[in-house]
LOLUMRO-751660 format. One record per residue: residue in three letters; chain; y, z, x of N, C-alpha, C in turn. Coordinates in Angstrom, 2 decimals. Example, Ala and Ser with C-alpha at 12.3 -4.5 7.8 and 13.67 -1.06 7.14 Angstrom:
SITE  aa ch  nnorth     nup   neast canorth    caup  caeast  cnorth     cup   ceast
SITE ALA  A   -5.69    7.80   13.19   -4.50    7.80   12.30   -3.30    7.80   13.20
SITE SER  A   -2.25    7.08   12.85   -1.06    7.14   13.67    0.03    7.87   12.90
END
This chain:
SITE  aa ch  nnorth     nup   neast canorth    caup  caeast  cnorth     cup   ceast
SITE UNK  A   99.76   56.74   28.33  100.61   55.65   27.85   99.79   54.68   26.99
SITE UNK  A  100.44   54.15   26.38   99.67   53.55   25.03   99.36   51.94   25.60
SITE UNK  A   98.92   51.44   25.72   98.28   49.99   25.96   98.51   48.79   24.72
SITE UNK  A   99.65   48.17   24.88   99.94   47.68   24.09   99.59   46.21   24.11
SITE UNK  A   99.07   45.91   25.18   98.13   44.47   25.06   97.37   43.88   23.78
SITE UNK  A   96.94   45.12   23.21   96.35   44.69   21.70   96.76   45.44   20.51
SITE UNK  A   98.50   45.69   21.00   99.29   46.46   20.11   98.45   45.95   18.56
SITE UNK  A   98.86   47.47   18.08   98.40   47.41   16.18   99.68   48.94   15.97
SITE UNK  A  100.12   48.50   15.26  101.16   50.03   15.09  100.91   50.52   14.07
SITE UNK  A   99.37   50.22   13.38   98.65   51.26   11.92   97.99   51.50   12.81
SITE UNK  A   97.13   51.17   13.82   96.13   51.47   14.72   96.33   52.96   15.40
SITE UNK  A   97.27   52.51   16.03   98.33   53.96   16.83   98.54   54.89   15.66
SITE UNK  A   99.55   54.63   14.66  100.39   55.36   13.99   99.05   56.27   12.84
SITE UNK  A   98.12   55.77   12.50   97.16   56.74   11.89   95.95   57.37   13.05
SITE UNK  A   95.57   56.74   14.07   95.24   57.77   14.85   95.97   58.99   15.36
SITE UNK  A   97.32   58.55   15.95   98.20   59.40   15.79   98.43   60.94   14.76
SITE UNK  A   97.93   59.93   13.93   97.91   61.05   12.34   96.64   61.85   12.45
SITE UNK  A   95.54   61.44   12.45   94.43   61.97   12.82   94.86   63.33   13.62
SITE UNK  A   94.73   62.48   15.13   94.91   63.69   16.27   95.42   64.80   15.65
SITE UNK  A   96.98   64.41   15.10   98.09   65.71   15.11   97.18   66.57   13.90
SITE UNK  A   97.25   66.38   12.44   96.88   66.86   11.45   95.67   66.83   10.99
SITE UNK  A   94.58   65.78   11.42   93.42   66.13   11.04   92.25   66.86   11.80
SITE UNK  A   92.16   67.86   12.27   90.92   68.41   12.96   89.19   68.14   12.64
SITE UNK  A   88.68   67.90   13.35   87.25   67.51   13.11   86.58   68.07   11.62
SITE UNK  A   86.36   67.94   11.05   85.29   67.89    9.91   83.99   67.97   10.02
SITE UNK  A   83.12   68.85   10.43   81.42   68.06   10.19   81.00   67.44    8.59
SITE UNK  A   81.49   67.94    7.96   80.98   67.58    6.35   81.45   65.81    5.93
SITE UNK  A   82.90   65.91    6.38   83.00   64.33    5.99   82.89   63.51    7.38
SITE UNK  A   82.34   63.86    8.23   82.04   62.92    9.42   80.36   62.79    9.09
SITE UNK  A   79.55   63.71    8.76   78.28   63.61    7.97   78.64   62.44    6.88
SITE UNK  A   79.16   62.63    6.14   79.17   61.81    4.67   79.52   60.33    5.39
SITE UNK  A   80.59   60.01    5.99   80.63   58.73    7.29   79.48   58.35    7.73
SITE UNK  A   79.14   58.99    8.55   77.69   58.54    9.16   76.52   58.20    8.21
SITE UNK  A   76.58   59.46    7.46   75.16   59.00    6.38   75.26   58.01    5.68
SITE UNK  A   75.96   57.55    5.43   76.60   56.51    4.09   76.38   55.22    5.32
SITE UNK  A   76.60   54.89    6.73   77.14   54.25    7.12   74.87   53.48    7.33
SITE UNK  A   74.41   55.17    7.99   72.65   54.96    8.28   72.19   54.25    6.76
SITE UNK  A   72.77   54.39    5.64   71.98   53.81    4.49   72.76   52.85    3.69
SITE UNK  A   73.28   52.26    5.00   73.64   50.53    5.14   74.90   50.54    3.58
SITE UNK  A   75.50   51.53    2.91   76.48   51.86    2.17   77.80   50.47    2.62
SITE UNK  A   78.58   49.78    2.18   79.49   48.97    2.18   80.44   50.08    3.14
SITE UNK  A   80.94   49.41    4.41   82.43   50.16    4.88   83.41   50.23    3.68
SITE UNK  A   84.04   50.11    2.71   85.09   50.52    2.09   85.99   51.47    1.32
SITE UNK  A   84.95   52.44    1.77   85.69   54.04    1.87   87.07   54.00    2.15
SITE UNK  A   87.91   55.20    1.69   89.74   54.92    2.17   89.15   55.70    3.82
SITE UNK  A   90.03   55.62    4.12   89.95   56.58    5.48   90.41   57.66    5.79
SITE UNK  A   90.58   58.46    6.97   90.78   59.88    7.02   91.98   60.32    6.70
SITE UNK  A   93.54   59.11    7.17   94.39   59.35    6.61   94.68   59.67    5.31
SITE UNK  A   94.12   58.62    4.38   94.11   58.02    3.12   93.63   59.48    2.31
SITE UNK  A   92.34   60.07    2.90   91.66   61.51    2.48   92.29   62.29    2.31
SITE UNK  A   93.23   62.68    3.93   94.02   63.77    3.74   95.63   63.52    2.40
SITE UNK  A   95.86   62.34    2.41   96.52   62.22    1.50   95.95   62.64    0.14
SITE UNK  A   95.11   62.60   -0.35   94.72   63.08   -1.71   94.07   64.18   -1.42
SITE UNK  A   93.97   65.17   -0.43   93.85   66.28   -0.46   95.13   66.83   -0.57
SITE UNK  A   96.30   66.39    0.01   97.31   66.96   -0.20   98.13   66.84   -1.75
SITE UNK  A   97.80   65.70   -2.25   98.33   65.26   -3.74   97.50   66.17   -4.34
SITE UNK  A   96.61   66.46   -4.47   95.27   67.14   -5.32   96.19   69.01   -4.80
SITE UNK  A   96.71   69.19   -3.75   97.33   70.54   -3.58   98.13   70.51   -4.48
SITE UNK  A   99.41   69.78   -4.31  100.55   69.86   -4.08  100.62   69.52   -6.27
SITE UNK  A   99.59   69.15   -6.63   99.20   69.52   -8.20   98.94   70.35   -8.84
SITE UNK  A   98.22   71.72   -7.73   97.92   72.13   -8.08   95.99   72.23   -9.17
SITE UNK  A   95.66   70.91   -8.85   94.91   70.51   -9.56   93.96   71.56   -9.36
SITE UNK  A   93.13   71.72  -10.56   91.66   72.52  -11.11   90.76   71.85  -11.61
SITE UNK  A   90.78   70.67  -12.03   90.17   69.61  -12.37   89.71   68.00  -11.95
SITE UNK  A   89.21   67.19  -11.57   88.91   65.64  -11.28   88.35   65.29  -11.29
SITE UNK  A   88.59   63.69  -11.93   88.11   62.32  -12.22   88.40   61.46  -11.72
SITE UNK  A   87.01   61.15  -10.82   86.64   59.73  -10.13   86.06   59.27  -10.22
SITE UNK  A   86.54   57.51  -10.27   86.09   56.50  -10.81   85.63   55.72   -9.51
SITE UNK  A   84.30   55.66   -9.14   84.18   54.82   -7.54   83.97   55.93   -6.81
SITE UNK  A   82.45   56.43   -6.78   82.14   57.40   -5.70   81.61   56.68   -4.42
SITE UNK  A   80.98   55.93   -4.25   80.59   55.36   -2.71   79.76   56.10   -2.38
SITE UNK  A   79.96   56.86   -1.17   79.47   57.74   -0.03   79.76   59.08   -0.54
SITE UNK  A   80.86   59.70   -1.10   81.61   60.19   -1.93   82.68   60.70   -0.93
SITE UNK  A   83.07   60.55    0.06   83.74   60.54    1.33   84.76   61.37    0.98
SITE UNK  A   85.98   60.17   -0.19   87.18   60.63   -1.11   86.85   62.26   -1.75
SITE UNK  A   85.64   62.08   -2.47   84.67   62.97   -3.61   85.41   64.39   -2.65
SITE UNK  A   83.99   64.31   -1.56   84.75   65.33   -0.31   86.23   66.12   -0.51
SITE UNK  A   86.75   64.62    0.29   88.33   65.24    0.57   88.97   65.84   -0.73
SITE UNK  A   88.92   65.13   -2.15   89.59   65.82   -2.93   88.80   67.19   -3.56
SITE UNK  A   87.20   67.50   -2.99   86.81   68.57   -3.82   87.26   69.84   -2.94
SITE UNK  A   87.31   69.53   -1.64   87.79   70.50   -0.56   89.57   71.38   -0.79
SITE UNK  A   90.14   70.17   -1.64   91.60   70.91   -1.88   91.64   71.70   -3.35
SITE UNK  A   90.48   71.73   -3.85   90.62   72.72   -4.87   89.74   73.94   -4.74
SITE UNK  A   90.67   75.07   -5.81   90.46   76.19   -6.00   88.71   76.26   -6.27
SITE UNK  A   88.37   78.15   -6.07   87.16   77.60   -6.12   86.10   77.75   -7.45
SITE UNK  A   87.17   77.94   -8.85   86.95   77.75   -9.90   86.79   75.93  -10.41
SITE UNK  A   88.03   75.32   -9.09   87.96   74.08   -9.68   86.25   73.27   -9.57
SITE UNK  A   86.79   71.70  -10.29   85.65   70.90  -10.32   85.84   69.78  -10.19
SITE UNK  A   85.15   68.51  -10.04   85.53   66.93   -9.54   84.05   66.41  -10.05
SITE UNK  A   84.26   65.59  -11.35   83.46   65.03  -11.73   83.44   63.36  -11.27
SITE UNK  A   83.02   62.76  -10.44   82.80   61.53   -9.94   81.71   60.46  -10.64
SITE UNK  A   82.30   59.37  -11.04   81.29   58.22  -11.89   81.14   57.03  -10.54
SITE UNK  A   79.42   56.57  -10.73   78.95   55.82  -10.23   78.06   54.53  -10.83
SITE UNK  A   78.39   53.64  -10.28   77.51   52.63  -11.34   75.94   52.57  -10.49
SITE UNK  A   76.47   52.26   -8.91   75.08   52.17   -8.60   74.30   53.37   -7.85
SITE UNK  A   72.90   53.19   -8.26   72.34   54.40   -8.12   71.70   55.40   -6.47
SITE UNK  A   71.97   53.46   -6.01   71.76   54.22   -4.11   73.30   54.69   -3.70
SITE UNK  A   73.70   54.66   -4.25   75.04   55.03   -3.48   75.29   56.66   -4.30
SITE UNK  A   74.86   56.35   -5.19   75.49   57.82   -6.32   73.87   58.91   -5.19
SITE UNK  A   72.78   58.43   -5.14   71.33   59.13   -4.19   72.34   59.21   -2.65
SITE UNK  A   72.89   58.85   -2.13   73.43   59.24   -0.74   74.64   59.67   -1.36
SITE UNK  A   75.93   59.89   -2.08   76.53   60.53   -2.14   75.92   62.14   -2.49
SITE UNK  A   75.29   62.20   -3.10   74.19   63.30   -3.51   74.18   64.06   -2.36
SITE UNK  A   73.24   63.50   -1.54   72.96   64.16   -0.21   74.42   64.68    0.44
SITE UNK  A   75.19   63.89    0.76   76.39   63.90    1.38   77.09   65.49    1.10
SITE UNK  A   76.89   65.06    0.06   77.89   66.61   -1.12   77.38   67.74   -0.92
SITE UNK  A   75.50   67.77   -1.01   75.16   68.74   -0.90   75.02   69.33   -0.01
SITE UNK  A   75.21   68.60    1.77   75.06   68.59    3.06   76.80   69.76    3.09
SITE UNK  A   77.91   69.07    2.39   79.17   69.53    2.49   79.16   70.83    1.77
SITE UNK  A   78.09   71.65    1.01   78.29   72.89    0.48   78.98   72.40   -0.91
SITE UNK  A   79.33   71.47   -1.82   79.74   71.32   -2.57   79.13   71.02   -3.61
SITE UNK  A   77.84   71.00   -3.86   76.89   70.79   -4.68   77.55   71.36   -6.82
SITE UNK  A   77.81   72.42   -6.65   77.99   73.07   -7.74   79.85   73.06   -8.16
SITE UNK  A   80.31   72.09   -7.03   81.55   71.66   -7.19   81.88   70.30   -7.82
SITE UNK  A   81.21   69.33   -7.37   81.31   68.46   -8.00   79.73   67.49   -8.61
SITE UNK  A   80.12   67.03   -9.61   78.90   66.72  -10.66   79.39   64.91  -10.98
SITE UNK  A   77.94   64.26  -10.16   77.93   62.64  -10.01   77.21   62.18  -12.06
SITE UNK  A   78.40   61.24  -11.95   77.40   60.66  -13.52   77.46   59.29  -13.20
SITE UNK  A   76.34   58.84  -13.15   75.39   57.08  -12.94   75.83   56.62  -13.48
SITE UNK  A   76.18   55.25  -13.86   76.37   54.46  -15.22   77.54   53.11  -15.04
SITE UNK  A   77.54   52.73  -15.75   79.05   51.63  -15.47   79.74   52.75  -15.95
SITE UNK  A   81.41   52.37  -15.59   82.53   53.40  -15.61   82.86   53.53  -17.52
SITE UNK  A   83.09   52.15  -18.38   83.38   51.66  -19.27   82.46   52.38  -20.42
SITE UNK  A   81.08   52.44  -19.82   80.11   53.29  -20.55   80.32   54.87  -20.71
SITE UNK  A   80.81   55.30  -19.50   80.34   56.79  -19.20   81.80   57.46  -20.15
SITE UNK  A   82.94   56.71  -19.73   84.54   57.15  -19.99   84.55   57.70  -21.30
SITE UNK  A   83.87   56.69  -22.47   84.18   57.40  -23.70   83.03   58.62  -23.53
SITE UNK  A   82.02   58.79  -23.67   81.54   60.23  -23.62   81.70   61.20  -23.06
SITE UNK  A   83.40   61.20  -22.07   83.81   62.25  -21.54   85.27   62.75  -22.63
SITE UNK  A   85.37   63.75  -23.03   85.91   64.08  -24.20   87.12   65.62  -23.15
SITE UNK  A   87.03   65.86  -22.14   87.54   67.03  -21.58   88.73   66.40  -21.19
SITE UNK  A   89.66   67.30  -20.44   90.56   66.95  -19.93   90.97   67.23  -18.63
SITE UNK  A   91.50   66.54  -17.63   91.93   66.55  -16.06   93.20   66.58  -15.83
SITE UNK  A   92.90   66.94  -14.61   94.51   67.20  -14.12   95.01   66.48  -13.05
SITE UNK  A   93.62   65.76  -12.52   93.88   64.96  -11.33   93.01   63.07  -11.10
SITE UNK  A   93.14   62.44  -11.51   92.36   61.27  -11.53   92.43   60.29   -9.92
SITE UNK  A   91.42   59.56   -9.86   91.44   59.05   -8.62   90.39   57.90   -9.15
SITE UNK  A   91.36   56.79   -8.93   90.24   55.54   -9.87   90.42   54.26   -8.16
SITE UNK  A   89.40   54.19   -7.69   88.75   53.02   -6.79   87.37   52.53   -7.03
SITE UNK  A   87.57   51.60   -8.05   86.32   50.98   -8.53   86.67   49.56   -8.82
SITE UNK  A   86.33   48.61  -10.02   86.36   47.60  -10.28   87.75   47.22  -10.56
SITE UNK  A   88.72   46.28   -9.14   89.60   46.19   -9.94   89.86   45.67  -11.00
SITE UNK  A   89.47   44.77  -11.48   89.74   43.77  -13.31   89.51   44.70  -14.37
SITE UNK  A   88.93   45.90  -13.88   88.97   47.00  -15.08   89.42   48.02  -15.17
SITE UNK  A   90.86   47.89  -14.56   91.97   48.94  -13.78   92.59   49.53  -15.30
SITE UNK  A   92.77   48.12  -15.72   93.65   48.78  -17.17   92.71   49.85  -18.06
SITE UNK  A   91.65   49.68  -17.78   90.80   49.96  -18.94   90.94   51.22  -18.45
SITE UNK  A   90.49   51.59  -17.22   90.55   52.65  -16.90   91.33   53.47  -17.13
SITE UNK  A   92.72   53.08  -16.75   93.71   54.06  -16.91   94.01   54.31  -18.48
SITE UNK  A   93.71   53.24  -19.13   93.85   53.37  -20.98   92.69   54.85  -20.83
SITE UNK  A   91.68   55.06  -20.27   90.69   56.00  -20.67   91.18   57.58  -19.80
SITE UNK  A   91.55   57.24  -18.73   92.72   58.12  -17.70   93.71   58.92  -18.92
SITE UNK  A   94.39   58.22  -19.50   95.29   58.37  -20.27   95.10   59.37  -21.80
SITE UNK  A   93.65   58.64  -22.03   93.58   59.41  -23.03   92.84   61.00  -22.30
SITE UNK  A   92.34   61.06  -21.27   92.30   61.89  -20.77   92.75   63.26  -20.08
SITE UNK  A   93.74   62.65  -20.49   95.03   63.40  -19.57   95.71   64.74  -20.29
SITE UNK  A   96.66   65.46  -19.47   97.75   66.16  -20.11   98.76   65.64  -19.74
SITE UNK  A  100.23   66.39  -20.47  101.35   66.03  -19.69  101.76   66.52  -18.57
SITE UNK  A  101.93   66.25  -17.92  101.15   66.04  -15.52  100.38   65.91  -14.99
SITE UNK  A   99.39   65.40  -15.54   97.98   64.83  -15.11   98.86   63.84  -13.77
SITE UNK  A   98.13   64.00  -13.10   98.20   62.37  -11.96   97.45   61.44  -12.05
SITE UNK  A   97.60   60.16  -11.91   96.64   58.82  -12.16   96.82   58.04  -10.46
SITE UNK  A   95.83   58.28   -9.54   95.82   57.81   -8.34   95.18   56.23   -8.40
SITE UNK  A   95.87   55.37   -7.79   94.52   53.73   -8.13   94.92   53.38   -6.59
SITE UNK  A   93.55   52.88   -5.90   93.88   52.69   -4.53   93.08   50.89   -4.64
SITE UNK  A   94.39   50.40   -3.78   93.73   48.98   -3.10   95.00   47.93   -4.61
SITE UNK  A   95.76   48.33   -4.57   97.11   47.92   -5.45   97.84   46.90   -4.82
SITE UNK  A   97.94   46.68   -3.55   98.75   45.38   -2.98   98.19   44.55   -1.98
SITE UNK  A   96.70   44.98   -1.64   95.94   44.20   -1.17   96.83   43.06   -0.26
SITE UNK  A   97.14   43.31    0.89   98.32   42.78    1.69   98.93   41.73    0.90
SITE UNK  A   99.84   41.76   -0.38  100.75   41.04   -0.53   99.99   39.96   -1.30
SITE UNK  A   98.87   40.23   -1.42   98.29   39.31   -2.68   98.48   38.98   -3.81
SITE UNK  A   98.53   40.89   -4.66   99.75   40.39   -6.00  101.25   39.92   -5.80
SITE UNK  A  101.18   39.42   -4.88  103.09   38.95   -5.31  102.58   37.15   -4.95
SITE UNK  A  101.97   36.73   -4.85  101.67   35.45   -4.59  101.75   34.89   -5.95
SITE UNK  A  102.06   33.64   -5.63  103.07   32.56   -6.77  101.65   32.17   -7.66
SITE UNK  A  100.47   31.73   -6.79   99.55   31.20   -7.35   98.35   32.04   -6.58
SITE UNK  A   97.43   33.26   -7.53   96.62   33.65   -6.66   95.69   33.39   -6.22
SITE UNK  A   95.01   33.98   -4.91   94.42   32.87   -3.91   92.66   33.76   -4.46
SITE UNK  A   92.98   34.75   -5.42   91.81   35.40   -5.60   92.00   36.02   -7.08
SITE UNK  A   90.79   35.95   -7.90   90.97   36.47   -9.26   91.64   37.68   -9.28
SITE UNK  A   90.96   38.55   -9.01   91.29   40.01   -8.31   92.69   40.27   -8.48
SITE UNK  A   93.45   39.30   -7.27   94.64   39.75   -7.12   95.55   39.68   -8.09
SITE UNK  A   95.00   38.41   -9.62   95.88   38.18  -10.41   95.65   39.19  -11.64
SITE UNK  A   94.49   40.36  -11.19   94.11   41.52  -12.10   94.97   42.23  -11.75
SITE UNK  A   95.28   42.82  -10.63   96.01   43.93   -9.60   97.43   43.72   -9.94
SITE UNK  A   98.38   42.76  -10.09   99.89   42.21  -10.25   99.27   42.60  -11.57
SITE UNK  A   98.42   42.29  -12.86   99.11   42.57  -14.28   99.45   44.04  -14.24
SITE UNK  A   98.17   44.38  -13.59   97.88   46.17  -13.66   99.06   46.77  -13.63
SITE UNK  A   99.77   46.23  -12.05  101.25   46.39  -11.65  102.29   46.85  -12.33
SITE UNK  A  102.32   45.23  -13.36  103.08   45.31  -14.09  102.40   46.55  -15.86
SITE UNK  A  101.63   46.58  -15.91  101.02   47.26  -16.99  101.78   49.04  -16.13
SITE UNK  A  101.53   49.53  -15.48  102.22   50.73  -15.22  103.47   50.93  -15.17
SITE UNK  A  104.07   49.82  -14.71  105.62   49.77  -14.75  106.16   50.23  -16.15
SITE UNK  A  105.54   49.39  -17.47  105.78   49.42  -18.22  105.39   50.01  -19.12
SITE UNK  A  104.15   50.71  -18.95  103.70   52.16  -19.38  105.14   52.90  -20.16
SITE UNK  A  105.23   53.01  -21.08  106.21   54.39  -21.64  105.52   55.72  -21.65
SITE UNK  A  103.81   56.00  -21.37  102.84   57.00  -21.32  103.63   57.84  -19.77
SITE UNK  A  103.74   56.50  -18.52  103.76   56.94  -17.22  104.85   56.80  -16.43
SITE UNK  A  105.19   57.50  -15.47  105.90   57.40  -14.53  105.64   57.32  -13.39
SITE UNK  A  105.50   55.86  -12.73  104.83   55.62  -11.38  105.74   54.73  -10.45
SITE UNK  A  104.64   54.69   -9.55  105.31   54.02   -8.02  104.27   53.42   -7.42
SITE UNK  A  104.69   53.11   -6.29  103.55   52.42   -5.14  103.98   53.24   -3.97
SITE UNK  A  102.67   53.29   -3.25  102.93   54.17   -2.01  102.62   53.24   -1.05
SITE UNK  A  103.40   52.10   -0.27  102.32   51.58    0.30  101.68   52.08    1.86
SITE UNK  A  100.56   51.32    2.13   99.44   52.24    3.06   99.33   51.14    4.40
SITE UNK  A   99.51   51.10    5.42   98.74   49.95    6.34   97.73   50.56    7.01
SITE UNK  A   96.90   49.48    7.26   95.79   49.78    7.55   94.95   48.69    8.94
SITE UNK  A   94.76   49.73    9.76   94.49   48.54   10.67   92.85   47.88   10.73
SITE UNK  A   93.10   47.03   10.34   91.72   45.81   10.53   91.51   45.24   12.26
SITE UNK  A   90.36   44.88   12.38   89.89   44.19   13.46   91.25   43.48   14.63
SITE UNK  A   91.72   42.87   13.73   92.79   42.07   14.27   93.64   41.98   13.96
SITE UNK  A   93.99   42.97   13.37   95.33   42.70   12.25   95.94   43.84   11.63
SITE UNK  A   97.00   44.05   11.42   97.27   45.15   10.28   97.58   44.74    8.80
SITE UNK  A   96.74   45.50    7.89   96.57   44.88    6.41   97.28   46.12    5.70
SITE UNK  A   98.39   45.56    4.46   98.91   46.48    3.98   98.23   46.32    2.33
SITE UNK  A   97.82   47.56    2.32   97.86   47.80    1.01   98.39   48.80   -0.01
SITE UNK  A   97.81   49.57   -0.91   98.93   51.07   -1.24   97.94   51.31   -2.48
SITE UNK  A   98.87   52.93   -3.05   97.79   52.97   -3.76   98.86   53.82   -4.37
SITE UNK  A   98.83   53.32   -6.26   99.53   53.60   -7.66   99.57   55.17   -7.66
SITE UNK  A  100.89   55.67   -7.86  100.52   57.57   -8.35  101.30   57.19   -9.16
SITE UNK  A  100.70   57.55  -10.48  101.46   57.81  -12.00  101.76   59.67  -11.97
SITE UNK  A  102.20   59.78  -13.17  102.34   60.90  -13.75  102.17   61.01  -15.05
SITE UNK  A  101.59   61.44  -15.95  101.66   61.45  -17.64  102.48   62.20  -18.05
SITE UNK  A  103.50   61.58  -19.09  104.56   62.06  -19.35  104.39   62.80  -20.92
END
């Protein structure tokens, strides 16, 4: 019976999710841990969040990806695991201890020759990528969301997916006056996809349980039209 003294119903409802659908991993419970021993920022999505873009990255069909915000490469993982084994997942990093432990991480996961880390600010690296994807996954700087997806875009085909995670930051962009720069980047972005004639998108939103709290946030799936 569930102990509801310190009820959280993201707490329950994604462990829940866990148990039923996610079975143990050594590769991304390695990439967790290692990332966690070389003092890496907690803000990885989580296991739910993973299996969700392993399943979007299926259910695409995708052979190709671009990520913007490797970390630990945790995500890197989950989405290189749902492709074919022709596919590939090229991941951009600005900083260089994190891009050196995602490294390890990847190569610990057997994925070494699957996916290929490039160093750099995102803004730098984007124009000297000239190929095209089928699957994008951008968690990096939000204030340079647009830019991104302007470079997403030119990247793209028609059905490419454009994934952006950390989009409603519990209810931040809808605030009258924002209480954080950030959030008044995230509401234009918002509105910049809405109005995209390139895209056809939505919000998925995500809760997520914090310390004390449940925090909702979500995360943008376009389509290129």
């Amino acid at each position: 019976m569930i102990d509801k003294s310190n009820w959280s119903i993201s707490k329950h409802t994604n462990q829940y999710i866990e148990d039923t659908f996610l079975p143990f991993d050594e590769a991304l419970d390695f990439a967790l841990n290692n990332s966690k021993k070389q003092n890496l920022p907690p803000i990885s999505i989580n296991a739910v969040e993973g299996k969700l873009l392993y399943m979007l990255t299926k259910l695409k069909d995708a052979k190709s990806i671009l990520e913007l915000g490797t970390l630990g490469a945790y995500s890197t993982i989950w989405l290189a695991k749902a492709l074919p084994k022709d596919g590939k997942v090229v991941t951009i990093e600005h900083i260089e201890e994190y891009a050196a432990c995602a490294q390890e991480n990847i190569d610990h996961a057997g994925l070494t020759d699957t996916i290929t880390i490039k160093t750099g600010d995102a803004l730098k690296v984007l124009p000297q990528l000239n190929e095209t994807f089928d699957l994008f996954f951008i968690d990096a700087h939000k204030e340079e969301y647009i830019e991104y997806v302007e470079h997403a875009i030119r990247l793209s085909h028609p059905g490419s997916v454009i994934i952006c995670d950390n989009v409603l930051r519990n209810g931040g962009v809808m605030q009258e006056h924002f209480a954080k720069d950030y959030f008044e980047h995230l509401a234009k972005f918002n509105k910049y996809l809405a109005g995209n004639p390139r895209l056809e998108s939505t919000i998925l939103p995500i809760t997520l349980p914090l310390k004390d709290r449940d925090y909702v946030d979500g995360m943008s799936i376009s389509v290129v039209k």
